[in-house]
C-alpha positions as CSV (number, residue, x, y, z in Angstrom):
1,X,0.0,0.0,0.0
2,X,0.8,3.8,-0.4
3,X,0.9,4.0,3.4
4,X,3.4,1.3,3.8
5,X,6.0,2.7,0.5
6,X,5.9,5.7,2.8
7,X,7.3,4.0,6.2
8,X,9.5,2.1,4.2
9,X,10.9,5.0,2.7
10,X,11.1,7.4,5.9
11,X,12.9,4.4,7.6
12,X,15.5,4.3,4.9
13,X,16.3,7.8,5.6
14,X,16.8,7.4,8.9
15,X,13.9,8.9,10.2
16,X,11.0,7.7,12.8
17,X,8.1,6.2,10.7
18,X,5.7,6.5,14.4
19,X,6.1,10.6,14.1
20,X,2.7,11.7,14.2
21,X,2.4,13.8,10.8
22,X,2.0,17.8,11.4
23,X,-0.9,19.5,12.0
24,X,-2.1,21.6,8.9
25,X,-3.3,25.0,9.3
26,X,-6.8,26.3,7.4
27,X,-5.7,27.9,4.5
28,X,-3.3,24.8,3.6
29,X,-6.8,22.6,3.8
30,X,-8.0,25.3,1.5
31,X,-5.6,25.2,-1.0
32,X,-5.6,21.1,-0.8
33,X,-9.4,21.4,-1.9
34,X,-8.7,24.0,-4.7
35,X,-6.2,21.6,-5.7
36,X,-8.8,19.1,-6.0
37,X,-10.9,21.1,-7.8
38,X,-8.9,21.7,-10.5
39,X,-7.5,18.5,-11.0
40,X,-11.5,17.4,-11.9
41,X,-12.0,20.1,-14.0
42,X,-8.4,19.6,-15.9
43,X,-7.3,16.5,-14.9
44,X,-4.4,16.4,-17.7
45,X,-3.5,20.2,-17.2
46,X,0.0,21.2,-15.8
47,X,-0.4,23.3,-12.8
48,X,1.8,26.7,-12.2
49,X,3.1,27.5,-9.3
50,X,3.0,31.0,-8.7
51,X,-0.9,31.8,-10.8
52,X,-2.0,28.7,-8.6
53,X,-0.8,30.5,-5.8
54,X,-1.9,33.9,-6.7
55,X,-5.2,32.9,-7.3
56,X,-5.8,30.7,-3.8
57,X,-4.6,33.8,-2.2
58,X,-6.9,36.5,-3.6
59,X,-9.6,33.9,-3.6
60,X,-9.0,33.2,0.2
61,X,-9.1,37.2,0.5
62,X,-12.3,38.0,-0.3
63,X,-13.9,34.8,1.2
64,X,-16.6,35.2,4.2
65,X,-16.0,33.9,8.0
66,X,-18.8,31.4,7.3
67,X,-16.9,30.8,4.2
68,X,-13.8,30.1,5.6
69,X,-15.3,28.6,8.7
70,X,-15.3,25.2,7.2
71,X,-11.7,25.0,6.6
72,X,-11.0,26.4,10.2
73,X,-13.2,23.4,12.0
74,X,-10.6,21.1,10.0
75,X,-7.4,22.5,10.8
76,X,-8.8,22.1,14.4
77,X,-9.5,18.6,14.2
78,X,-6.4,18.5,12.8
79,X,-4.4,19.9,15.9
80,X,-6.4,18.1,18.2
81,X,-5.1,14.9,16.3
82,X,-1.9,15.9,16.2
83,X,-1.8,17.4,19.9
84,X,-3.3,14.2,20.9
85,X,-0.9,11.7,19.1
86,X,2.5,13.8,20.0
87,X,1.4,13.2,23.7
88,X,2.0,9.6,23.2
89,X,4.7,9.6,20.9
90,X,8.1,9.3,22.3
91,X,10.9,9.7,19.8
92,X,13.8,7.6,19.7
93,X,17.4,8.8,21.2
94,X,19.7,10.8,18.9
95,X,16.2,11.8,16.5
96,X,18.4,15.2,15.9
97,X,20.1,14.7,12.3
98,X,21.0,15.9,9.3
99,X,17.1,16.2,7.6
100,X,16.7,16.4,3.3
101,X,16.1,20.1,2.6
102,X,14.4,20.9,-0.4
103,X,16.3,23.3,-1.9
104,X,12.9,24.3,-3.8
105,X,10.9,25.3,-0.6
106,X,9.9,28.5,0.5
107,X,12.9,30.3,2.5
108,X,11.8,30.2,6.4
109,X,10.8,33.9,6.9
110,X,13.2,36.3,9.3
111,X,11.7,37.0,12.9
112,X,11.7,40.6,13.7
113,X,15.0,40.5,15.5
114,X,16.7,39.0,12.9
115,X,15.7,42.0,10.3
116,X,16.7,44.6,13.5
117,X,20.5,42.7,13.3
118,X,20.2,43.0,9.6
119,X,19.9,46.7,9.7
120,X,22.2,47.1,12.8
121,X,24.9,44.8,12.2
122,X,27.2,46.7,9.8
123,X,27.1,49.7,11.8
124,X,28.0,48.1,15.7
125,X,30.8,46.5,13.2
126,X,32.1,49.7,12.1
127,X,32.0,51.2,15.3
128,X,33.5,48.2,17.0
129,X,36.1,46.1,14.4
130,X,37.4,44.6,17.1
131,X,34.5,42.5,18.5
132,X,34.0,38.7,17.8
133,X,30.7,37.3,16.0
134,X,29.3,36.6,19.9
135,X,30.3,39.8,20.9
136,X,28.2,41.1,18.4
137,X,25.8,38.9,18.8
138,X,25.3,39.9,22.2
139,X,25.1,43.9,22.2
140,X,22.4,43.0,19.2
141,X,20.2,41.3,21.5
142,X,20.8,43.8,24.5
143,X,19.7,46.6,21.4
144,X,16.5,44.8,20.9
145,X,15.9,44.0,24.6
146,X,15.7,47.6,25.5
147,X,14.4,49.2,22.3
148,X,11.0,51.2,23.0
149,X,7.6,49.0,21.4
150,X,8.0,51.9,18.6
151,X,11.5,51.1,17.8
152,X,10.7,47.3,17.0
153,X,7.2,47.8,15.7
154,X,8.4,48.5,12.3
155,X,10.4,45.5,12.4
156,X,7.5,43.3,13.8
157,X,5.1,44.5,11.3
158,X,7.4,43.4,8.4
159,X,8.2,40.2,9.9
160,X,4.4,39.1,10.2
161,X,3.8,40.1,6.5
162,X,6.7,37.8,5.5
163,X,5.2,35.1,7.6
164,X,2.3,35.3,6.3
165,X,3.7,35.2,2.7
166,X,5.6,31.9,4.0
167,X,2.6,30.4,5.3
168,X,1.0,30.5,2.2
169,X,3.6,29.9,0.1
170,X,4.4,26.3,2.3
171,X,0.6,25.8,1.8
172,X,1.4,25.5,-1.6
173,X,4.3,23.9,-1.5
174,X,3.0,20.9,0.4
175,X,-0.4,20.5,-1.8
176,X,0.1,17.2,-3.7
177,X,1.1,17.4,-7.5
178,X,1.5,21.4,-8.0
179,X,5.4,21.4,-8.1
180,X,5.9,17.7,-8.9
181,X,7.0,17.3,-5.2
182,X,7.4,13.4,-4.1
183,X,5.3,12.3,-0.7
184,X,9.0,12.4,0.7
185,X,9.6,16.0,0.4
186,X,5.8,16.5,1.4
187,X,6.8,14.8,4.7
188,X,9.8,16.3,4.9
189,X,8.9,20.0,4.9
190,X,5.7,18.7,8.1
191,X,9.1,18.1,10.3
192,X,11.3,21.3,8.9
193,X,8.5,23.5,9.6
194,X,7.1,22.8,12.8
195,X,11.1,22.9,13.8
196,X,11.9,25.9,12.3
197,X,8.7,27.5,14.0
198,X,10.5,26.7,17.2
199,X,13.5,27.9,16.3
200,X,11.8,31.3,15.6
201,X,10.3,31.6,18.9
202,X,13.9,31.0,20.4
203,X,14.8,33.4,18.1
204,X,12.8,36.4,19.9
């Protein structure tokens, strides 16, 4: 069976076949059903990535809260499922590894301290030629620790739209067929994400 091709496959590359698969958020369930969709209506047509994008996003846009209300009660199922089985999943020692990255997937968007050290980097480096990459490192974070709410609001505000760029674009990305992706990368962008997300929060 299809299931069973995929634990063989996640077992060959060394990863644990009993992770619970992540939790998909609303607008990825919406895009999965426009997928659907079109695939009836043109089953033998080629799909492009960026109009198929376009067109889920503006379409998502303008659609109602009753509308979109459907897709919501599903991606809560869905977290309830995956809440539920990650309490009884225990992974096995030394999970941590070198993952598949598909060099094709969307870039993991900046947090909003990472685009402050962007814009504050080159000048604590001219000021300061002498200090290490942790040195550096450090008096970035005690910047953003004591900047004023209006200071790192600008950076916040890009950060979120960038996010939520990403989390459409991974929406995409992880609907079945629309960039010839394999059920392997499909997987293993479930994992990257849902790591990366914590290494964002670490982040701030």
């Amino acid at each position: 069976s299809g299931r069973g091709k995929n634990l063989l496959k996640r077992v060959k590359m060394g990863k644990d076949p009993k992770k619970p698969r992540g939790k998909m958020s609303s607008y990825a369930y919406f895009v999965q059903t426009c997928r659907e969709e079109h695939k009836k209506k043109h089953p033998e047509a080629s799909v492009n990535f960026s109009e198929f994008s376009k067109k889920c996003s503006e379409r998502w846009r303008t659609m109602s809260a009753k509308e979109k209300g459907k897709f919501e009660d599903m991606a809560k199922q869905d977290k309830v499922r995956y809440e539920g089985e990650m309490k009884n999943y225990i992974p096995p020692k030394g999970e941590k590894k070198r993952r598949f990255k598909d060099p094709n997937a969307p870039k993991r968007p900046p947090s909003a301290f990472f685009i402050f050290c962007g814009d504050y980097r080159p000048k604590i480096k001219g000021e300061n030629p002498g200090l290490t990459i942790g040195d550096i490192a450090k008096k970035l974070g005690e910047m953003w620790n004591s900047s004023s709410a209006e200071v790192k609001q600008p950076y916040e505000k890009k950060a979120a739209k960038l996010k939520e760029k990403y989390d459409k674009d991974i929406a995409l990305y992880r609907t079945k067929g629309i960039a010839g992706l394999s059920k392997k990368e499909d997987d293993e962008e479930d994992e990257d994400e849902e790591e990366d997300e914590e290494d964002e929060e670490d982040d701030d």
